[in-house]
N, CA, C and O of each residue as an XYZ file, in Angstrom:
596
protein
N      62.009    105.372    228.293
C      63.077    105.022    229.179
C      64.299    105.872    228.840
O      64.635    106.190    227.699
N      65.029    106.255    230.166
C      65.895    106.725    229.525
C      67.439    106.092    229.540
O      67.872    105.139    230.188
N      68.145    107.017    228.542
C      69.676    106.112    228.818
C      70.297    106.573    229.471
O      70.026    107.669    229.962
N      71.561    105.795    229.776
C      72.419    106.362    230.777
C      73.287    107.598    230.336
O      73.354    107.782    229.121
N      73.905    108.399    231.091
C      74.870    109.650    230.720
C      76.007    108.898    229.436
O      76.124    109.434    228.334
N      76.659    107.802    229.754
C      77.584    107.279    228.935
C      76.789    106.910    227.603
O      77.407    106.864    226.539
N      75.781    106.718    227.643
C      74.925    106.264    225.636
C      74.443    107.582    225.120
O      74.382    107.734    223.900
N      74.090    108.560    225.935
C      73.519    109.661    225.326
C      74.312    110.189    224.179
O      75.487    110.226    224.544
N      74.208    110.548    223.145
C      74.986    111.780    222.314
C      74.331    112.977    222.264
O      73.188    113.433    222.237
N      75.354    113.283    222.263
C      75.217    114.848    221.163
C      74.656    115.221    220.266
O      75.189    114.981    219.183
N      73.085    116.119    220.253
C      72.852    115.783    218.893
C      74.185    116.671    217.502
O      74.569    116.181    216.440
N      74.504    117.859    218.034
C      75.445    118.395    217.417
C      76.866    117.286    216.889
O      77.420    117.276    215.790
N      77.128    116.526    217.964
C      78.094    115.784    217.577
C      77.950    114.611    216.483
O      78.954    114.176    215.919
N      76.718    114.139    216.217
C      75.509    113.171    215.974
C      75.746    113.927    214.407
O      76.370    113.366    213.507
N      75.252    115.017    214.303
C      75.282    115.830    212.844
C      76.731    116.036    212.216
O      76.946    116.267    211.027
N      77.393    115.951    212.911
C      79.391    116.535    212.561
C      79.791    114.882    211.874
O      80.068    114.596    210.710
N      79.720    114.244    212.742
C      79.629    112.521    212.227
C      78.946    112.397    210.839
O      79.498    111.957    209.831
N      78.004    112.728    210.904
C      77.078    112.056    210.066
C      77.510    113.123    208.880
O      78.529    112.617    208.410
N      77.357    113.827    208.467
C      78.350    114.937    207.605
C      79.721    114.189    206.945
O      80.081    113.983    205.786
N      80.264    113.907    208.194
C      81.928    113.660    207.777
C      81.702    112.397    207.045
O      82.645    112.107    206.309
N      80.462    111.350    207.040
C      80.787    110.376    206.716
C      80.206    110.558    205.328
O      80.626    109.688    204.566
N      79.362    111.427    204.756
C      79.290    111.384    203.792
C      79.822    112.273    202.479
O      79.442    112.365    201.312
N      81.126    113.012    203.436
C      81.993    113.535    202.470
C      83.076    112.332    201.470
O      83.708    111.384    201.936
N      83.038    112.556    200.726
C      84.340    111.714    199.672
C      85.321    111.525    200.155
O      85.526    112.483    200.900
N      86.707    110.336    200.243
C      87.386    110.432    200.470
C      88.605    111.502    199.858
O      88.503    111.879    198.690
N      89.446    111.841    200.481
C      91.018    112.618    199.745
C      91.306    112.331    199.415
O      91.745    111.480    200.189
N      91.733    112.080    198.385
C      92.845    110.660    198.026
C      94.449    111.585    197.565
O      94.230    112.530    196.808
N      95.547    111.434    197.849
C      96.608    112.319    197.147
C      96.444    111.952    195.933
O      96.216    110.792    195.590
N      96.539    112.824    195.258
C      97.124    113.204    193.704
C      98.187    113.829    193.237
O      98.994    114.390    193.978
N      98.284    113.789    191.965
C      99.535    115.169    191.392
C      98.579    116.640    192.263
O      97.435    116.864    192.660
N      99.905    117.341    192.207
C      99.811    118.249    192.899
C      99.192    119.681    191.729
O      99.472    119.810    190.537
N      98.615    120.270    192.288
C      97.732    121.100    190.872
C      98.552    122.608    190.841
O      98.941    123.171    191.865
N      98.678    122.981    189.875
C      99.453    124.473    189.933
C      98.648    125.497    189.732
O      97.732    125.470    188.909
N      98.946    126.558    190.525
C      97.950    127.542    190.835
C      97.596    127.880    189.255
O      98.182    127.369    188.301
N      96.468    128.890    189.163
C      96.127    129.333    187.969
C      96.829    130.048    187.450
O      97.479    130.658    188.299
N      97.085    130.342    186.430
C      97.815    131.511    185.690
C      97.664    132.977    186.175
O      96.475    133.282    186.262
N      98.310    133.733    186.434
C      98.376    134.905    186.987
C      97.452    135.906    185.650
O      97.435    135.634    184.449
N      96.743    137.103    186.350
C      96.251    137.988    185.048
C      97.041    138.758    184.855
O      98.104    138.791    185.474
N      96.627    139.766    183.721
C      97.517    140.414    183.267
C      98.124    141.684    185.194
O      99.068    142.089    185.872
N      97.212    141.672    185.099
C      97.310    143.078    186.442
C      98.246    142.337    187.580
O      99.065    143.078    188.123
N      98.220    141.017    187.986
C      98.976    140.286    188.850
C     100.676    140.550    188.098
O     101.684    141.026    188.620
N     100.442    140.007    186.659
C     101.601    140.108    185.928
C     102.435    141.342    186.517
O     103.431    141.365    187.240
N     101.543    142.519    185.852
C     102.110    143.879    185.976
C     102.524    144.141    187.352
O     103.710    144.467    187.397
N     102.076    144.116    188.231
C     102.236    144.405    189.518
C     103.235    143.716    190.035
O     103.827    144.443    190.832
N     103.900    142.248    189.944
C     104.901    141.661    190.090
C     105.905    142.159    189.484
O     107.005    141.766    189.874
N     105.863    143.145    188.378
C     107.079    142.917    188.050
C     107.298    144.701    188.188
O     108.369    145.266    187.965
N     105.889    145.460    188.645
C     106.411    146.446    189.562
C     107.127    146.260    190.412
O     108.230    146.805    190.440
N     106.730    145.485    191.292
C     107.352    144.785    192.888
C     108.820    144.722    192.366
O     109.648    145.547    192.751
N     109.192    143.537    191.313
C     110.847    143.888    191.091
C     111.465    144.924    190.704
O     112.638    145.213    190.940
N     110.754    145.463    190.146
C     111.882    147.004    189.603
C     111.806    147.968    190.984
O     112.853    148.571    191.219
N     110.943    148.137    191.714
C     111.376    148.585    192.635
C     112.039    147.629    193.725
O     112.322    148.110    194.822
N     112.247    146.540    193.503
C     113.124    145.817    194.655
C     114.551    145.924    193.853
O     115.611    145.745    194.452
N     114.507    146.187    192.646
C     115.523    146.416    191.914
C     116.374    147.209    192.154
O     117.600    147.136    192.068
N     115.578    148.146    192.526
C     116.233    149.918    192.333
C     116.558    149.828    194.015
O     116.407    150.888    194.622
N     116.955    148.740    194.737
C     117.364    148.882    196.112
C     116.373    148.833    196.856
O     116.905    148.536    197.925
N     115.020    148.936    197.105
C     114.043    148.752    198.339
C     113.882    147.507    198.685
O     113.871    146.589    197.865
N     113.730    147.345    200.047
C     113.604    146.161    200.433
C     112.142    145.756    199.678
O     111.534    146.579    198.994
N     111.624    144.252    199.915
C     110.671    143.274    199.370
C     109.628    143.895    200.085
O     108.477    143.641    199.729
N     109.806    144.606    200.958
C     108.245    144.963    201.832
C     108.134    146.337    201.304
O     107.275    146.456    200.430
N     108.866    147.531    201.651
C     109.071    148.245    200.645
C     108.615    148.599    199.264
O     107.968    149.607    198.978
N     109.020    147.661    198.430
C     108.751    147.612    197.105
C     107.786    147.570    197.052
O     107.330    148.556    196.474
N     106.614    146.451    197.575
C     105.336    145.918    197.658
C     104.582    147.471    198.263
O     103.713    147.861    197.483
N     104.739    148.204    199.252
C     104.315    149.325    199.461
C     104.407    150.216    198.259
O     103.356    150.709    197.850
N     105.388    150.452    197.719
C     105.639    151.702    196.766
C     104.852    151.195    195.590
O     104.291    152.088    194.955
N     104.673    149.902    195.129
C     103.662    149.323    194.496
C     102.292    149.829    194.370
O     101.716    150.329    193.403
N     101.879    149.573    195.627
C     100.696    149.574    195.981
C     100.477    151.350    195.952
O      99.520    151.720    195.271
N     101.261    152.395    196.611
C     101.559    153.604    196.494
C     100.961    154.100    195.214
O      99.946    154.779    195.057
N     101.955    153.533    194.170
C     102.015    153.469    192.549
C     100.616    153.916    191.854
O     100.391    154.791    191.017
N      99.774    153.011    192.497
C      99.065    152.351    192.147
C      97.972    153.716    192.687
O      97.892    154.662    191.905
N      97.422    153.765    193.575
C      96.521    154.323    194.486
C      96.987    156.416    193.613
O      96.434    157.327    192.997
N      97.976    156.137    194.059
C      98.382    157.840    193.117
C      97.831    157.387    191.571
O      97.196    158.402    191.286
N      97.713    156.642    190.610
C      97.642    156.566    189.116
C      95.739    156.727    189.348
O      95.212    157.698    188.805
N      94.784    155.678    190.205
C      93.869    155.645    191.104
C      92.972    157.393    191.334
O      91.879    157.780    190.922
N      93.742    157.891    191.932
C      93.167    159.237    192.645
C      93.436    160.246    191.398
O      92.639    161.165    191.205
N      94.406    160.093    190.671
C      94.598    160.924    189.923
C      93.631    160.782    188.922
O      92.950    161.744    188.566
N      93.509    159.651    188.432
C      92.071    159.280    186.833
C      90.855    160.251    187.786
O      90.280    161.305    187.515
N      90.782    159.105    189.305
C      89.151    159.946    189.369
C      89.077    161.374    190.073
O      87.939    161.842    190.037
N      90.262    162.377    190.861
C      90.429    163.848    190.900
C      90.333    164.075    189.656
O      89.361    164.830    189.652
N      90.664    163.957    188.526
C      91.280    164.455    187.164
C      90.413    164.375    186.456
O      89.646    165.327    186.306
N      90.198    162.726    185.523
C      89.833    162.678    184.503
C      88.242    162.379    184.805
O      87.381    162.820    184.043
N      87.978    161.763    185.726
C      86.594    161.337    186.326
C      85.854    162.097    186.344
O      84.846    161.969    185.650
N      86.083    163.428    187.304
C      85.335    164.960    187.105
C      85.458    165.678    186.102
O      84.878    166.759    186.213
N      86.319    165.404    184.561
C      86.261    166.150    183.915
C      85.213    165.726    182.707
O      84.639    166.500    181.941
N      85.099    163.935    182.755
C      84.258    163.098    181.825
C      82.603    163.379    182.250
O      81.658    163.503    181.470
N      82.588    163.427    183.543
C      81.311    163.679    184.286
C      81.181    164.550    184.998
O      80.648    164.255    186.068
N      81.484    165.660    184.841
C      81.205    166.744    185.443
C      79.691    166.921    186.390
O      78.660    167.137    185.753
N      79.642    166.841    187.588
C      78.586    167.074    188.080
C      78.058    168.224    187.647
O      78.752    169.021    187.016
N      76.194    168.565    188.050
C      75.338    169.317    187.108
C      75.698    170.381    187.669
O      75.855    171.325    186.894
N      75.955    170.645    189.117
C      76.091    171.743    189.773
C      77.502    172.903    189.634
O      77.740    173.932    190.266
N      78.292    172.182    188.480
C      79.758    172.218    188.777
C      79.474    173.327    187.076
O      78.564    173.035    186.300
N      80.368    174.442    186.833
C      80.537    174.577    185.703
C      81.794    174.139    185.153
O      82.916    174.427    185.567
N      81.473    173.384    184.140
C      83.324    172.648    183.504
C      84.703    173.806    183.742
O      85.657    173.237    184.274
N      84.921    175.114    183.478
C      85.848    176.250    183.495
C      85.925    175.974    184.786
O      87.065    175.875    185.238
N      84.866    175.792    185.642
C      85.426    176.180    187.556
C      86.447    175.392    187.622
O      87.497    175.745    188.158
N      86.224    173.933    186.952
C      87.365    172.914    187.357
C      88.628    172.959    186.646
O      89.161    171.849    186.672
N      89.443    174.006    185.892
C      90.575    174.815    185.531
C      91.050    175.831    186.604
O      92.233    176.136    186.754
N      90.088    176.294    187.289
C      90.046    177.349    187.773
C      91.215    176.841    189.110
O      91.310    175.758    189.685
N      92.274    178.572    189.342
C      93.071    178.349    190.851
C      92.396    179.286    191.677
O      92.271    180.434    191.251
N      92.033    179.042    192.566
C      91.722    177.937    192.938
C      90.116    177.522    193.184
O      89.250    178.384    193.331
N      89.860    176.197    193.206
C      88.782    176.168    192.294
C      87.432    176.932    193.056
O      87.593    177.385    194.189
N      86.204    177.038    192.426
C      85.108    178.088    193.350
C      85.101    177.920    194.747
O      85.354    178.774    195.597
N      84.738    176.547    194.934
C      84.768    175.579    196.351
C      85.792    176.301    197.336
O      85.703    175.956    198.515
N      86.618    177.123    197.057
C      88.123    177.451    197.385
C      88.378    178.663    197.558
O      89.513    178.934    197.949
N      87.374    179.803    197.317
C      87.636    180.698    197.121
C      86.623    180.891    198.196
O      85.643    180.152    198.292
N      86.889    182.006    199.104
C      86.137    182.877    199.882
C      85.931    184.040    199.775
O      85.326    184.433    200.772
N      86.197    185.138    198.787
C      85.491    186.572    198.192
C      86.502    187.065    199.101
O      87.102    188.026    198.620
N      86.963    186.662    200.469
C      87.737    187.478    201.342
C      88.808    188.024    200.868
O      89.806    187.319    201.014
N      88.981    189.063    200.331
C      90.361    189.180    199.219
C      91.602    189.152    200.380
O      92.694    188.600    200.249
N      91.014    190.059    201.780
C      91.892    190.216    202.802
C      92.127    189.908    203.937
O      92.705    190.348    204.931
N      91.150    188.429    203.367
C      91.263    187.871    204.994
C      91.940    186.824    205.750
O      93.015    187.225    206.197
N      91.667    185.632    206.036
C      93.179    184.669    206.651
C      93.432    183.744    206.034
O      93.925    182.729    206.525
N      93.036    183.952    204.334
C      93.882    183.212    203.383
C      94.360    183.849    202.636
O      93.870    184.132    201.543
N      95.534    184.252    203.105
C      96.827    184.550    201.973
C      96.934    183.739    201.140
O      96.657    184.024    199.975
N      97.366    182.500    201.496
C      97.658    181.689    200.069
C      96.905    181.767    199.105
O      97.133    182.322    198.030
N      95.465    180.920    199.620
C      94.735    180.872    198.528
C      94.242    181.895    197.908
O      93.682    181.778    196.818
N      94.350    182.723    198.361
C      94.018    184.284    197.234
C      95.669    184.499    196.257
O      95.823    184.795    195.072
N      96.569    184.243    197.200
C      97.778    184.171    195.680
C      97.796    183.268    194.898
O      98.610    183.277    193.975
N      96.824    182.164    195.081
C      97.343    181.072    194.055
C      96.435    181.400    192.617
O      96.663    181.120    191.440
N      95.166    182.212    193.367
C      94.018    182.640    192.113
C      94.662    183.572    191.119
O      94.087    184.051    190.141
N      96.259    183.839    191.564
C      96.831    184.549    190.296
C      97.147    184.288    189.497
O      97.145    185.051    188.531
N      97.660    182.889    189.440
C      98.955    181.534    188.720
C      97.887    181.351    187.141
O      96.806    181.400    186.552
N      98.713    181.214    187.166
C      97.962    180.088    185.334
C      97.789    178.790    185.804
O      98.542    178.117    186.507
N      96.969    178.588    185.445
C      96.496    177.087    185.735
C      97.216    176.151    184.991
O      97.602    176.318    183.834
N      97.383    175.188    185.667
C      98.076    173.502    184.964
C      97.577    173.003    184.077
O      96.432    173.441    183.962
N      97.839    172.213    183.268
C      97.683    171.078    182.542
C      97.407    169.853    183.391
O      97.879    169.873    184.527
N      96.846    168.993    183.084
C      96.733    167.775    183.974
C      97.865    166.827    183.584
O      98.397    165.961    184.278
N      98.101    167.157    182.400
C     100.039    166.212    182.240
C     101.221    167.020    183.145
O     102.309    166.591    183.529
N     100.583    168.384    183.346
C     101.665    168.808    184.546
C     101.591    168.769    185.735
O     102.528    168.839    186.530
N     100.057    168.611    186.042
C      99.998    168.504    187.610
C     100.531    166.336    188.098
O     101.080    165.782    189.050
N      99.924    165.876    186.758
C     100.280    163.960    186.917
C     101.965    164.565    186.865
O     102.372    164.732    188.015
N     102.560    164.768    186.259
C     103.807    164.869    186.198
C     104.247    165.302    187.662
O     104.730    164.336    188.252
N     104.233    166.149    188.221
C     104.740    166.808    189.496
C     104.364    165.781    190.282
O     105.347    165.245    190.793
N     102.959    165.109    190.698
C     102.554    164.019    191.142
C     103.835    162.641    190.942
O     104.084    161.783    191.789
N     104.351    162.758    189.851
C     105.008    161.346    189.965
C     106.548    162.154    190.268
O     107.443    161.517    190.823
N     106.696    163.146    189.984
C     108.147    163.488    190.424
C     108.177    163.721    192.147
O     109.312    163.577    192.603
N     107.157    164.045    193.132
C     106.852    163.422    194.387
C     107.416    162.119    194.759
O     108.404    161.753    195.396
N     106.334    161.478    194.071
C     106.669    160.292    194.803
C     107.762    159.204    193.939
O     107.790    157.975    194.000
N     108.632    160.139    193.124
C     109.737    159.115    192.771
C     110.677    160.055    193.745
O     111.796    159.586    193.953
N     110.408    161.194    194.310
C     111.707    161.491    194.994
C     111.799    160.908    196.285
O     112.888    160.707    196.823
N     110.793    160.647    196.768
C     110.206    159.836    198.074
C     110.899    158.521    197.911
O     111.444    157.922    198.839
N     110.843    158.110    196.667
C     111.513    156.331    196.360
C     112.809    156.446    196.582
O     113.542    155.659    197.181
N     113.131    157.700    195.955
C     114.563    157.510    195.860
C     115.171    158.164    197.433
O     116.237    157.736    197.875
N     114.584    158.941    197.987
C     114.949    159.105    199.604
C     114.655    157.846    200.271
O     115.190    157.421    201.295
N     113.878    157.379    199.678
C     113.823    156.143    200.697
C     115.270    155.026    200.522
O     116.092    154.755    201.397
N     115.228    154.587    199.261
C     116.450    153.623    198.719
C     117.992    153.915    199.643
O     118.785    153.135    200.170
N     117.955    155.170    199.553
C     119.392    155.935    200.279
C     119.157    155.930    201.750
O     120.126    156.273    202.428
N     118.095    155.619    202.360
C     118.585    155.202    204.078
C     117.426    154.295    204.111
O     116.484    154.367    204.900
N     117.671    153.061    202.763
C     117.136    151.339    202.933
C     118.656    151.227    203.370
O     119.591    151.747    202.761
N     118.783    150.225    204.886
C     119.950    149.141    204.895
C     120.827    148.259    204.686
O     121.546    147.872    205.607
């Protein structure tokens, strides 16, 4: 027999019920305090203030943070990553090299000027190329600070 439209359920609705009733009640409690921050949360907060310090706005700061961060990032694995693990194909000297094999086209005279003058230079140090790297982007901070509002 069947029932009328008004007794029928849902079986979906039928399952949502039956669920809810056998969850636990809520009950309020003391209120719980988040977990302790890690060390890297630590650090990074109190990046966030020294550059909200030095005049950038809170959104700002949180960018140049994150900036910070991603340059220290690219630099270990451009840098130190390829120099710890040198792929097999790679000879360790190429990666001193200006500019490096990958970079060079034999064309002594053809439509790279630059990169055929740069194969003249002495090569960097990686404390001088990280160095120039952070004198970038602290001049960037500090252009920025001078037309923050």
């Amino acid at each position: 027999m069947r029932s009328s439209p008004s007794t029928t359920r849902c079986p979906a609705r039928t399952a949502v019920r039956r669920r809810a009733s056998r969850r636990p009640a809520v009950r309020p409690g003391p209120r719980r305090r988040p977990p302790p921050a890690g060390a890297a949360a630590r650090n990074m907060d109190a990046l966030i203030g020294f550059y909200a310090g030095v005049g950038l706005t809170l959104a700002d700061a949180y960018r140049a943070c994150m900036e910070t961060i991603r340059l220290v990032v690219g630099f270990v694995e451009f840098e130190d990553a390829l120099r710890d693990r040198t792929p097999a194909h790679l000879d360790p000297a190429d990666l001193e090299a200006h500019p490096p094999p990958w970079l060079r086209t034999g064309d002594e005279g053809g439509g790279l000027p630059h990169l055929v003058a740069v194969a003249g230079l002495v090569p960097d140090s990686a404390d001088t190329r990280f160095a120039f790297a952070v004198d970038v982007f602290t001049a960037g901070v500090a252009a920025r600070v001078g037309n923050t509002p």
